[in-house]
N, C-alpha and C positions, 0 to 999 in steps of 0.2 A: 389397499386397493391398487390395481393395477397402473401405474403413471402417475401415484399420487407420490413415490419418492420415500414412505413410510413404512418402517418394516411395523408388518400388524402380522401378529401369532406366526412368527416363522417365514412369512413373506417376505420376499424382500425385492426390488425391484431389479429387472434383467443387468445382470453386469457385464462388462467387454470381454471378462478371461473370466473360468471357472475350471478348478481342477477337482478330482474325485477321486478318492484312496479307499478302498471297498476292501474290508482285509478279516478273517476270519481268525480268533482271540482266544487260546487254549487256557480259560479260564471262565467264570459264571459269570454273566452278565453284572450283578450288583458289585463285584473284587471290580471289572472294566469299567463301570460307571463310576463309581468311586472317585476311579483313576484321574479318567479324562477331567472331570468336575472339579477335582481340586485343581486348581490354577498354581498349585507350587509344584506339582510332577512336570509341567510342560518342557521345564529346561532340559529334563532326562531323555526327550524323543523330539522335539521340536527342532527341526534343523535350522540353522541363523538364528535363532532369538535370542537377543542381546538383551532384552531386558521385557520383563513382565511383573508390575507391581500392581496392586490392590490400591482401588481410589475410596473404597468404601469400606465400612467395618463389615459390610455384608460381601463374602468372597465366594458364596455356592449359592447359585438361586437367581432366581429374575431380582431385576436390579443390581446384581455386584456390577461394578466397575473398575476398568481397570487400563491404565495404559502400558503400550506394547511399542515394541521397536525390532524389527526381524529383519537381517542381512541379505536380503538377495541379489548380489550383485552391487547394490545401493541398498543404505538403511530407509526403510519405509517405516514410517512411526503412527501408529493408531491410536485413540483413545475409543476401549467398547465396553458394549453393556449386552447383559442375559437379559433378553428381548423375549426370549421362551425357553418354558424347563419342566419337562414332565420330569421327574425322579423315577431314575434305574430306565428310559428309554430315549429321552432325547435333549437336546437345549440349543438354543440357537445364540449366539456371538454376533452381535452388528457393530458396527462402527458409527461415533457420535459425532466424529471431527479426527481433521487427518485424511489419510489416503482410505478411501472408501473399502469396506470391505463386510463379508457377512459370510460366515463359518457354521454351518450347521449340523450339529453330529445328532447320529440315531446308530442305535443300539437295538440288538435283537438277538436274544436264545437260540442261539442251534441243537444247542443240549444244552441240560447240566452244568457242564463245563467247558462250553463252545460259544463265543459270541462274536457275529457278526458286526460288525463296526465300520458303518460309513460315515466317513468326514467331505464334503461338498465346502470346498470354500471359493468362493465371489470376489475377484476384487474389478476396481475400474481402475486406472492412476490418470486419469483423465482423457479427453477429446483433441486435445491442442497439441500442438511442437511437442513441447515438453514432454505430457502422458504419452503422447505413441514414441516420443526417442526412450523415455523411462519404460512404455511395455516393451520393447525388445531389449532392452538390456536384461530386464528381468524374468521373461519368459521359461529361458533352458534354465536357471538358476530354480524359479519355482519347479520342475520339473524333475529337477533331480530332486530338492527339498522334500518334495511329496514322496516318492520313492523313499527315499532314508527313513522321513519322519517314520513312516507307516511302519519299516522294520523295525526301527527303536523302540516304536509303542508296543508292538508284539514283544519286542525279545523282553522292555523294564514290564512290562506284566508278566509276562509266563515266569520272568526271575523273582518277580516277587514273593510267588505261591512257595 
């Protein structure tokens, strides 16, 4: 609910920076879901990420957990969980502890063999001194990051097929 702080079904509460990679996938929707879903392809398109490990036996599906640490300028380190996951369209990423953040990919058939893929991801790095000298450091850094990622995930899928 809105001000309660809580991410419920894909909500999550308004964050200070939010960037959006909207990229269209020469491949079927179920090969792109697959993709993103496994948490072991990330290191192959994910620009800065230094480390992404599994905190649970469960690694696809609400409830896996898993902490992250991604380079932008400064290592920002997360630990998150699958908050929400409809299989072959969507799932949401929130953050439980660490620098706040919430990632949510959706997935949608153009064809066949075309899939639309938007990644929306959230973060705050706080209110104070600190969070606003840490968001401008990080800023242009996420900015490029999103650009890259987005090509690397097109080009490690279409190389896949």
């Amino acid at each position: 609910m809105p001000g309660q702080g809580v991410p419920v079904s894909g909500y999550c509460p308004v964050m200070a920076n939010e960037v959006t990679v909207d990229i269209e996938i020469d491949a079927p929707s179920s090969v792109v879901f697959d993709f993103v879903a496994d948490y072991t392809n990330a290191s192959s398109y994910m620009y800065g990420l230094e480390k992404l490990v599994a905190l649970t036996d469960v690694t696809r599906g609400l409830g896996a957990k898993f902490e992250g640490t991604i380079k932008l300028g400064a290592s920002l380190n997360s630990f998150l969980e699958v908050t929400e996951f409809e299989e072959g369209t969507k799932f949401t990423l929130a953050s439980y502890k660490g620098i706040k953040n919430t990632s949510f990919w959706t997935l949608a058939p153009v064809s066949e063999s075309q899939t639309r893929t938007v990644l929306r991801w959230e973060y705050d790095l706080g209110s104070g001194i600190t969070g606003r000298a840490l968001g401008k450091i990080v800023e242009p850094f996420v900015k490029i990051a999103a650009a890259h990622s987005s090509k690397e995930l097109k080009k490690a899928i279409e190389a896949s097929l």
